[in-house]
C-alpha positions as CSV (number, residue, x, y, z in Angstrom):
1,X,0.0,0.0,0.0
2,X,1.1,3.6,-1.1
3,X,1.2,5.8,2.4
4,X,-1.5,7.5,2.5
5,X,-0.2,10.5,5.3
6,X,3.2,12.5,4.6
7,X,3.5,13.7,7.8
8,X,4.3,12.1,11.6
9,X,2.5,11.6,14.3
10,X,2.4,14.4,16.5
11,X,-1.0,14.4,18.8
12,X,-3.5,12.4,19.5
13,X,-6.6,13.5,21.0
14,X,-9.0,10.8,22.5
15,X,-12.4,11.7,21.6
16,X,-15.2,11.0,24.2
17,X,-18.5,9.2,22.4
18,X,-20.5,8.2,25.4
19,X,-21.0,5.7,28.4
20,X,-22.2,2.3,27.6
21,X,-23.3,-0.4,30.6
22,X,-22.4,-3.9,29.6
23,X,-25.0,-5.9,31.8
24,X,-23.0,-9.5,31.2
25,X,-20.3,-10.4,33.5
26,X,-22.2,-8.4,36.6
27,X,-22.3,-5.1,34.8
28,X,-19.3,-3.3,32.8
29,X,-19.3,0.7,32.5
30,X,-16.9,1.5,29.4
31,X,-16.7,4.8,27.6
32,X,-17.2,4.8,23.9
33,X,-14.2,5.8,22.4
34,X,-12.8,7.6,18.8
35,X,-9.8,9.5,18.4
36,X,-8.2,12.6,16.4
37,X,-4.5,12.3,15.3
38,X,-2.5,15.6,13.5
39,X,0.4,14.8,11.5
40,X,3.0,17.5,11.7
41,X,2.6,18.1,8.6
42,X,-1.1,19.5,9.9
43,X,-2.8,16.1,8.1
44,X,-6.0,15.4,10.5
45,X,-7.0,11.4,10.7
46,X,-10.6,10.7,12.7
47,X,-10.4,7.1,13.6
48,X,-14.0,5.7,14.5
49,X,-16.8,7.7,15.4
50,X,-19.1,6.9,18.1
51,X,-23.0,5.5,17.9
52,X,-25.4,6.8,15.2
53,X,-26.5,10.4,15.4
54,X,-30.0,9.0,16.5
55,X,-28.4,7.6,20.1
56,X,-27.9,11.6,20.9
57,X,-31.3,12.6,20.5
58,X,-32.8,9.4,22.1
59,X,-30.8,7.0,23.4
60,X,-33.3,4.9,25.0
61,X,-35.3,4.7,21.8
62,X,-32.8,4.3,19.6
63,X,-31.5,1.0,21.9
64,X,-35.4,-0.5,21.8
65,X,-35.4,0.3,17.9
66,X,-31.7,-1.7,17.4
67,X,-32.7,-4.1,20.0
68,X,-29.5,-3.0,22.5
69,X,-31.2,-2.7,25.3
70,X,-31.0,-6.5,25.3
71,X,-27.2,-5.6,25.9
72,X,-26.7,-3.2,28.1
73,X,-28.1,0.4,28.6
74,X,-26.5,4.2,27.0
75,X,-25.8,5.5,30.2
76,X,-24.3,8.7,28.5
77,X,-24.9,9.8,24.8
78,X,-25.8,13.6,24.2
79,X,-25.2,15.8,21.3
80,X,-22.2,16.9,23.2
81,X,-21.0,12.9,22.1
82,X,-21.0,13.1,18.5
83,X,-17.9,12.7,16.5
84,X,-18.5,16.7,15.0
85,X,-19.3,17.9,18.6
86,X,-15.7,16.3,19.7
87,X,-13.7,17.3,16.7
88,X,-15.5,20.5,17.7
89,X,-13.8,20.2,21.4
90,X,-10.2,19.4,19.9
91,X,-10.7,22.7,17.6
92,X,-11.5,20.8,14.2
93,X,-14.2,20.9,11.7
94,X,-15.5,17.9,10.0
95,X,-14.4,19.2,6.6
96,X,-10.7,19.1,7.5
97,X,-10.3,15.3,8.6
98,X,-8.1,13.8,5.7
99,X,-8.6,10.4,6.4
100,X,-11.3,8.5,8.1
101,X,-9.9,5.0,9.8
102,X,-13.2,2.8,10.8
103,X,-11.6,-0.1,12.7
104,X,-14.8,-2.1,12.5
105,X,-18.6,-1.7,11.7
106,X,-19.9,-2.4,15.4
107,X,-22.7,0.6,16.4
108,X,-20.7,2.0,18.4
109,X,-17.8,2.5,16.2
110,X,-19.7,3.5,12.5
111,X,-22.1,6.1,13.4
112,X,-20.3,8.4,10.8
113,X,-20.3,6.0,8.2
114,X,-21.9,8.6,6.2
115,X,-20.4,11.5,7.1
116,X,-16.5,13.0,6.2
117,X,-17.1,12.2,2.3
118,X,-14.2,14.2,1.9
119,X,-12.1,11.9,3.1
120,X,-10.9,8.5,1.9
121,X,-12.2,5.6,4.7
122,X,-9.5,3.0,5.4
123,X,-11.2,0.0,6.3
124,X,-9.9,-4.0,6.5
125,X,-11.0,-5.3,3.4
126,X,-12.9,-8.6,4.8
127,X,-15.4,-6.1,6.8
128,X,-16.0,-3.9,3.3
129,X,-16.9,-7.3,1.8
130,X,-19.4,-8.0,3.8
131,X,-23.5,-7.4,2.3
132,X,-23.6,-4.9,4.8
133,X,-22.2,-3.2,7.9
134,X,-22.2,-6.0,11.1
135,X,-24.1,-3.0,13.3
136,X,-25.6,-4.4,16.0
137,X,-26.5,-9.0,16.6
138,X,-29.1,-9.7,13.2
139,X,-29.7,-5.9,13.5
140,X,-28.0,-4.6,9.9
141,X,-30.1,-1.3,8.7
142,X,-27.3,0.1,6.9
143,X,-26.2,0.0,3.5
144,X,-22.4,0.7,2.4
145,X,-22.9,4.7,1.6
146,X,-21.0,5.5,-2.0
147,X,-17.6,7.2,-0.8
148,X,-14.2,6.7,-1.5
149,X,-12.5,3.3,0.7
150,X,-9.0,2.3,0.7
151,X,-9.3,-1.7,2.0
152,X,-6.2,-3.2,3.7
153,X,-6.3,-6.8,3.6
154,X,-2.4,-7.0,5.8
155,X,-0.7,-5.1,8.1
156,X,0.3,-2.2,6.5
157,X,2.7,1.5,7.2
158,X,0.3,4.2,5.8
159,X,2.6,7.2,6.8
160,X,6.2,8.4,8.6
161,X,5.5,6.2,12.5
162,X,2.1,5.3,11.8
163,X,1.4,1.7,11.4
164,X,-2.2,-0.1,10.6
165,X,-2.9,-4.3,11.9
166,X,-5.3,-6.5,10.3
167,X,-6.3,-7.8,13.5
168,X,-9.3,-9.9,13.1
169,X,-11.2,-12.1,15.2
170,X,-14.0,-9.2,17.2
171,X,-14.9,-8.5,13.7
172,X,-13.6,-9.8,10.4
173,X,-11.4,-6.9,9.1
174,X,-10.9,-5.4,13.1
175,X,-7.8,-2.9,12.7
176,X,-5.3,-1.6,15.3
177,X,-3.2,1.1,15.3
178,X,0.7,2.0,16.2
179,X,1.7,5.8,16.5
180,X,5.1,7.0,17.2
181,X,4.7,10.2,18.7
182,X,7.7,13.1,20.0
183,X,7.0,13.0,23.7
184,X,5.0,10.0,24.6
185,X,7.0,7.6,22.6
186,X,4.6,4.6,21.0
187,X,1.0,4.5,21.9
188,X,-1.1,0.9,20.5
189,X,-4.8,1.8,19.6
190,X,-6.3,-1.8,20.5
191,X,-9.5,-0.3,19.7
192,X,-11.6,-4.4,20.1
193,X,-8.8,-6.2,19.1
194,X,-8.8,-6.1,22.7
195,X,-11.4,-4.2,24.9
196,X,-9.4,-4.8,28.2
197,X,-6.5,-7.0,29.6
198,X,-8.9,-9.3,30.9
199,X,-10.1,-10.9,27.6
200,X,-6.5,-11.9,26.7
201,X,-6.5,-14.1,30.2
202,X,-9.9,-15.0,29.6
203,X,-9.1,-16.3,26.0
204,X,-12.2,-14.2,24.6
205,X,-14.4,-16.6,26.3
206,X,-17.7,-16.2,24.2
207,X,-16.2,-14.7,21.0
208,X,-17.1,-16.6,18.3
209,X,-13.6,-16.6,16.9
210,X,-11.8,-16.7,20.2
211,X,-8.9,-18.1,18.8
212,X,-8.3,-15.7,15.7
213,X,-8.7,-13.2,18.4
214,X,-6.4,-14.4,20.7
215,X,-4.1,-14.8,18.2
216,X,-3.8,-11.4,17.7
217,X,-4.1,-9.3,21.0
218,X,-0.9,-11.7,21.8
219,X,1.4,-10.5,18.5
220,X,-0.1,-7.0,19.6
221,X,0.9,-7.0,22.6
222,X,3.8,-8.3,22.4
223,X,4.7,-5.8,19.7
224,X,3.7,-3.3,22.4
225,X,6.1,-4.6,25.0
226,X,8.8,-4.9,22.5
227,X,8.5,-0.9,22.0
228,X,7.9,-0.1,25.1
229,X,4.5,1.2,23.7
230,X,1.7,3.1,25.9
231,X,-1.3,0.7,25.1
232,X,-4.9,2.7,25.1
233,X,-7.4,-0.7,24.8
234,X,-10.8,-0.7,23.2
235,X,-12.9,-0.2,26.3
236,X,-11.7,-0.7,29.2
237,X,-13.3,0.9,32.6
238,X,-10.4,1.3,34.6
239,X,-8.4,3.1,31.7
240,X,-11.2,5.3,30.7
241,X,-11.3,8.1,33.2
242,X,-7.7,8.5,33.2
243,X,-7.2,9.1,29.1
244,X,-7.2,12.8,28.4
245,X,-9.8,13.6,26.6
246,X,-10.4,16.4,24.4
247,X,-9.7,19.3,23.8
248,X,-6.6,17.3,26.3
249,X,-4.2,14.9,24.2
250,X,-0.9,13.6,24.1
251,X,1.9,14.6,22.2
């Protein structure tokens, strides 16, 4: 693959979609999370971006209409949680992201699936061959909206310190991330390659393809340790209050 970004790495800006209560396992509070990186050379990649717009205006009926409530329960999803609301907070408009990184099609992750048409969406190619979008269980209302996708189907360098991972196993074409950045060194972007340390113990008990998964998390995290990385995971509710959050980042 041809890098799609010229410049480095040089903040990241955790964007803050909402609070989502897993009832399984007891009960599970995890924030919904996206993120904002700037390239030094002023490039501006959103990766992921929260539930559809219609969780801000209702969340409770939105959840009956997908069936989540089945789930778990939005504790925290107002128009203050969309993915233009937080570029908003981090001092960007929609119409300046560059690149648009979905790591999967889960609800929580493709609620701009439509939006940022400006910018190419880097996707893993198995989850753009699906019929449609996984969204939420049998739940699948959307279509794949006519825009411009760059697949990867392999691990793949798409700039200066900035490194994609087919990562499969929570979703087909799950993606990772690896950012170098000047201060904080390497951050991994698990996003639900792993939600928290606990599934890798756990061997993603209940995942359909808990081995493909575990797989993976292991080469990611042992990549991580290997650099010495700063790992953010997909959801977990210990790390979540203590990520800065925009307009906050790390550089």
């Amino acid at each position: 693959m041809d890098p799609l970004l010229r410049g480095r790495p040089a903040r990241l800006t955790v964007l803050d979609f909402g609070l989502f209560r897993v009832f399984a396992g007891g009960g599970r509070d995890i924030g919904i999370s996206g993120y904002l990186i700037e390239t030094d050379r002023g490039e501006k990649v959103l990766v992921d971006s929260g539930f559809p717009e219609k969780y801000a205006q209702d969340a409770a009926a939105a959840s009956r209409e997908d069936r989540l409530d089945t789930f778990g329960e939005v504790l925290g999803c107002g128009p203050q949680n969309t993915a233009r609301a937080q570029l908003a907070r981090a001092g960007v408009a929609p119409e300046e992201i560059d690149l648009f990184i979905l790591t999967h099609t889960h609800i929580d992750h493709l609620g701009g699936l439509e939006d940022f048409r400006q910018a190419p969406m880097l996707i893993g190619a198995p989850e753009r061959a699906l019929p449609r979008p996984l969204y939420w269980g049998d739940v699948q209302p959307l279509a794949w909206p006519a825009r411009d996708y760059v697949t990867l189907d392999s691990d793949a360098t798409i700039g200066p310190g900035f490194e994609v991972f087919l990562a499969p196993g929570h979703a087909p074409g799950q993606l990772a991330l690896m950012l170098e950045l000047p201060e904080t060194g390497p951050v991994l972007l698990t996003s639900d390659a792993i939600s928290r340390p606990e599934e890798v113990s756990e061997g993603f008990e209940g995942t359909t393809e808990a081995a493909t998964a575990l797989h993976h998390a292991e080469r990611l995290l042992d990549l991580a340790d290997r650099r010495g990385a700063f790992v953010i995971y997909g959801h977990w509710p210990r790390q979540w209050p203590a990520l800065r959050k925009a307009p906050d980042g790390y550089t």
